[in-house]
C-alpha positions in Angstrom: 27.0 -77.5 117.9 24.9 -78.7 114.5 22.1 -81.3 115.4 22.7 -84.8 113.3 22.5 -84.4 110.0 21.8 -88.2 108.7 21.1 -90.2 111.7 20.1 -89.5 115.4 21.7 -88.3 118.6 21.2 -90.8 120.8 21.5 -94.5 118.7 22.4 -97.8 120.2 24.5 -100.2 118.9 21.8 -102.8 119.9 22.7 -106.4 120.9 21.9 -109.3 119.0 19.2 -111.8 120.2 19.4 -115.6 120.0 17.4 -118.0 121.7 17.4 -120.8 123.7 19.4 -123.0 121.3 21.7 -120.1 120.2 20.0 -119.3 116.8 19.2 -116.1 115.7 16.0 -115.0 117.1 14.4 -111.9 114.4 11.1 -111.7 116.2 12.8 -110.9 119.3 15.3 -108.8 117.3 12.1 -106.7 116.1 10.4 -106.3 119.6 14.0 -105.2 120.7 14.1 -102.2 118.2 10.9 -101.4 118.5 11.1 -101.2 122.3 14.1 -98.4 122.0 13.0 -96.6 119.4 9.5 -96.3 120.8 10.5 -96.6 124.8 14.3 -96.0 125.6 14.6 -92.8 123.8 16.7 -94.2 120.7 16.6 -92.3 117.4 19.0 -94.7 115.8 20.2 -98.1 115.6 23.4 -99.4 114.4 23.2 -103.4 114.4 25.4 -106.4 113.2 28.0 -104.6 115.4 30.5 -105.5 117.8 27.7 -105.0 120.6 25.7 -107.2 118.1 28.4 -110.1 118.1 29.0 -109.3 114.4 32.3 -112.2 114.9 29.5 -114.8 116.0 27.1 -113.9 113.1 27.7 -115.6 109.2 26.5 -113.3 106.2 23.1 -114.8 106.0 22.1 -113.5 109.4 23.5 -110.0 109.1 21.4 -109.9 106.6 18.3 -110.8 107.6 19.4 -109.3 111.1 19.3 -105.7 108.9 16.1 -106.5 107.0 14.1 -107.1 109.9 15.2 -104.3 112.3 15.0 -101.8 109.4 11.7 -103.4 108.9 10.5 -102.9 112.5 11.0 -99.4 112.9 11.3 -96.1 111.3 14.4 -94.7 112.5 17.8 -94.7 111.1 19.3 -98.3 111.1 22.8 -98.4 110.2 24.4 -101.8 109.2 27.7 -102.8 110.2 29.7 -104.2 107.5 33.7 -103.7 108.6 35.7 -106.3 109.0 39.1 -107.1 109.0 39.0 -108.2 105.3 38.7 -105.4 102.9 36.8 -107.6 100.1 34.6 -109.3 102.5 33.5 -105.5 103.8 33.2 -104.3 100.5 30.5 -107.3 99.8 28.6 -106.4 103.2 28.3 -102.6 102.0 27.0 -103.0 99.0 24.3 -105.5 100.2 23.3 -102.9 103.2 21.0 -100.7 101.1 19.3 -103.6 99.5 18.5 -104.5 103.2 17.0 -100.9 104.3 19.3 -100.0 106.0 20.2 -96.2 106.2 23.7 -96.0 106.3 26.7 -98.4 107.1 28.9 -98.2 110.2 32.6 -99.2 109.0 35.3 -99.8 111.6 38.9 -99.9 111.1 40.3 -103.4 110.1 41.7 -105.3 113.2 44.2 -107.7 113.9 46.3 -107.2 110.4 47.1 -103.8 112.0 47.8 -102.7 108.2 49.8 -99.3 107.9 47.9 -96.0 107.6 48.3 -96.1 103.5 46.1 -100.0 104.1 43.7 -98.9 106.7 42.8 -95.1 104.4 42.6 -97.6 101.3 40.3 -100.1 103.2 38.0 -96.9 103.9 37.5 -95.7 100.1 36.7 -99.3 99.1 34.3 -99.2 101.9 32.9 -96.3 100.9 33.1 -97.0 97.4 31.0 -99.9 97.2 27.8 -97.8 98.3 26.0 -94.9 97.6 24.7 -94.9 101.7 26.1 -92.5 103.8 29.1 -94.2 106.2 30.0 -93.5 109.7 33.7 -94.4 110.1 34.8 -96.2 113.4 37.7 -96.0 115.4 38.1 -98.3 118.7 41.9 -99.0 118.6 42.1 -101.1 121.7 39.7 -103.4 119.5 41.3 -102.7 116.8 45.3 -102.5 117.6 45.5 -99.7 115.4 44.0 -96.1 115.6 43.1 -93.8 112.4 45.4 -91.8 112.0 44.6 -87.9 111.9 45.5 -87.0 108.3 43.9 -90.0 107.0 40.9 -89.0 109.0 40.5 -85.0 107.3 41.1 -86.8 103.8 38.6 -89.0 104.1 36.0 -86.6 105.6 36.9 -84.0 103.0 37.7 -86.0 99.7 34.9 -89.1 100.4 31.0 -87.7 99.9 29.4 -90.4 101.8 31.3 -90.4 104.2 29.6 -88.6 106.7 30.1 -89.4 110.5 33.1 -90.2 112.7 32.4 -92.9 116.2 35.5 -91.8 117.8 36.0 -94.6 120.9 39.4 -93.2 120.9 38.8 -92.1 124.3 41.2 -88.3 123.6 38.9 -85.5 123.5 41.7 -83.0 122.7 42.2 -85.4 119.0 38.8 -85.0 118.6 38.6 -81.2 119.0 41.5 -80.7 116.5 39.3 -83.0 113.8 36.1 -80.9 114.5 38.3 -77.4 113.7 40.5 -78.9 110.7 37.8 -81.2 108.9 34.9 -78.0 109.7 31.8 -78.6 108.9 32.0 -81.9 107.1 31.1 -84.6 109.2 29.4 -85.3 112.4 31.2 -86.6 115.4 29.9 -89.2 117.7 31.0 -91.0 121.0 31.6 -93.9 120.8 32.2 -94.8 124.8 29.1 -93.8 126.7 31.4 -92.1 129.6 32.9 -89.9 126.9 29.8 -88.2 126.0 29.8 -85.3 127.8 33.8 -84.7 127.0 32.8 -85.0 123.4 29.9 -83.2 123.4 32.4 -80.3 125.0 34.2 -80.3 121.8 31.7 -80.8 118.7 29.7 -84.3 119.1 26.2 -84.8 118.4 25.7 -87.8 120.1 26.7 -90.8 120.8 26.2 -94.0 119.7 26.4 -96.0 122.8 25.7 -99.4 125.2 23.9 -97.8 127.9 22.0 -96.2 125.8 19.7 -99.5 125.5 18.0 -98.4 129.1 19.6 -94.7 129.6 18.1 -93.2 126.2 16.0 -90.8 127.6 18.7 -89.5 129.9 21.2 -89.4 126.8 18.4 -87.4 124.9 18.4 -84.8 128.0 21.8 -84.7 128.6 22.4 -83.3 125.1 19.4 -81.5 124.5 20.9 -79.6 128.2 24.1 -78.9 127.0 23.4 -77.7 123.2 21.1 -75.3 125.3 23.8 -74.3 127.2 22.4 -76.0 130.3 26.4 -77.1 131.2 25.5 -77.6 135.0 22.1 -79.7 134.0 24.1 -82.2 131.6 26.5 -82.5 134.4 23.8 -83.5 136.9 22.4 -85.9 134.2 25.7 -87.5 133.6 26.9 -88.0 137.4 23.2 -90.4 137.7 24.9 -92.3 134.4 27.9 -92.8 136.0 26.6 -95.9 137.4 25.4 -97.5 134.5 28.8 -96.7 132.6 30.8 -98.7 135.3 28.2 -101.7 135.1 28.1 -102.3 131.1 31.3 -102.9 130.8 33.9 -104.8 133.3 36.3 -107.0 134.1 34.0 -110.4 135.0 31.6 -108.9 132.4 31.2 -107.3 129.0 29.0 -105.1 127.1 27.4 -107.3 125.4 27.0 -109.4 128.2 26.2 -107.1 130.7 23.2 -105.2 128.2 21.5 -108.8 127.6 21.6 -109.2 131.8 19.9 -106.1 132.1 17.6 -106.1 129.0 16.6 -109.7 130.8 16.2 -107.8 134.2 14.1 -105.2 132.5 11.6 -107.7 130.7 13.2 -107.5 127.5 14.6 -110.8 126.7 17.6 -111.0 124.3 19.1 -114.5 125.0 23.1 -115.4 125.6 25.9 -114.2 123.9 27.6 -116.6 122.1 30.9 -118.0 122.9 33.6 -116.7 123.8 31.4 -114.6 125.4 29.2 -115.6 128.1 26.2 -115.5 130.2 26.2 -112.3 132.2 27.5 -113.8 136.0 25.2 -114.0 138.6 26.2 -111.2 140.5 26.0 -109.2 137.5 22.4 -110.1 136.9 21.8 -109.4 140.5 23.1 -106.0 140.2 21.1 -104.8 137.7 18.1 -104.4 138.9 19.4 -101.9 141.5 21.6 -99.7 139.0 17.9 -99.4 136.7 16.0 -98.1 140.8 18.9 -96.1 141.3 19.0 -94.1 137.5 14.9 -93.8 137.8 14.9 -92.8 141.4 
């Protein structure tokens, strides 16, 4: 497996901070990157996501949500710009390099559920409208609609800047068959933190995760293990990471959610999540405190 060729192994698709009153808090936003960049082991950020409450945001503070965090650090930041509206993403990627940011994260267009022919064509605008390089995003249960495979090699072989695949697809044997048909064109990242080691099994090189906002450093071993060929050290590093893949994400609380409880239980505040999403439940806060002892013990 080739190490990342434009961004890092181990990025985090960071959450969003607002404060007390719901407005978007930069300062906060800038300690935030700076702290896992320089602390939790990141060496990438992707923000203005869907762990970033992209929906909640309007243009104005993606943008000066991407100015500041690529601002505040020195690592990759990549800017999400997809949408479900092919114009309104084109707008966001072209305005992503005048922001700093390092490359644009571009998932496939929900709730139209356009046919394969709408969502390849959605893509090329995408991609068209910059000259950064673009990681392509598939979450189909977000989504309702996955990439299909053949658009996927065209793109990675006929678009230049299109350089990077966050498959959340959760089917490692769809992900092999793209690493040997589209070769040595594009890099492949996780995009569900439990994947990681499946992917890693079949040509990731890394992941771009939730967790990863307090389980960097254990990402950053886990892989650096298994590209060494370390297979039964990457497994021992996963099984302690099992935990905190069951608590980001569930059913009385979501990632976003559940990274803002434990950011919060860790020192590092980052606010609510704005509605529809919720504060994180109190048992949820409760519990996160114990699964950070646990990881570290």
């Amino acid at each position: 497996m080739s190490a990342p060729r434009h961004f890092g192994a181990v990025m985090s698709a960071m959450v969003t901070p607002f404060d007390a009153q719901g407005r978007l808090d930069l300062d906060a936003a800038q300690r935030l990157a700076r702290w896992l960049a320089a602390d939790r082991g990141n060496d990438g950020l992707v923000v203005a996501a869907t762990t970033g409450e992209a929906s909640t945001l309007s243009d104005a503070e993606r943008c000066d949500l991407v100015r500041a965090v690529s601002e505040a650090v020195t690592v990759p930041v990549l800017a999400g710009t997809g949408s479900n509206d092919t114009a309104h993403t084109v707008a966001l990627s072209r305005q992503a390099r005048g922001l700093g940011a390092a490359g644009v994260l571009v998932v496939g267009p929900y709730y139209n559920r356009p046919p394969q022919a709408g969502i390849e064509a959605h893509f090329r605008a995408a991609a068209a409208a910059t000259e950064l390089p673009v990681m392509l995003y598939d979450v189909p249960v977000r989504t309702g609609r996955r990439i299909g495979h053949e658009v996927l090699l065209r793109l990675l072989r006929e678009v230049p800047n299109i350089v990077a695949f966050k498959d959340a697809t959760g089917d490692p044997p769809a992900a092999a068959a793209l690493v040997a048909e589209a070769g040595d064109h594009f890099d492949l990242y996780c995009g569900d933190d439990a994947m990681t080691l499946p992917l890693l099994a079949v040509g990731a090189v890394g992941v771009v995760g939730t967790s990863s906002h307090w389980t960097g450093p254990q990402f950053a071993r886990m892989i650096a293990a298994f590209n060494a060929g370390e297979v039964e050290v990457a497994r021992a590093i996963n099984a302690r990471l099992l935990e905190s893949f069951a608590f980001v994400n569930s059913d009385e609380s979501v990632f976003s959610m559940s990274v803002k409880a434990m950011l919060r239980a860790l020192g590092q505040e980052a606010g609510d999540c704005r509605l529809p999403l919720l504060p994180a439940p109190a048992a949820v806060r409760a519990r996160a405190r114990g699964v950070w002892e646990r990881l570290n013990a």
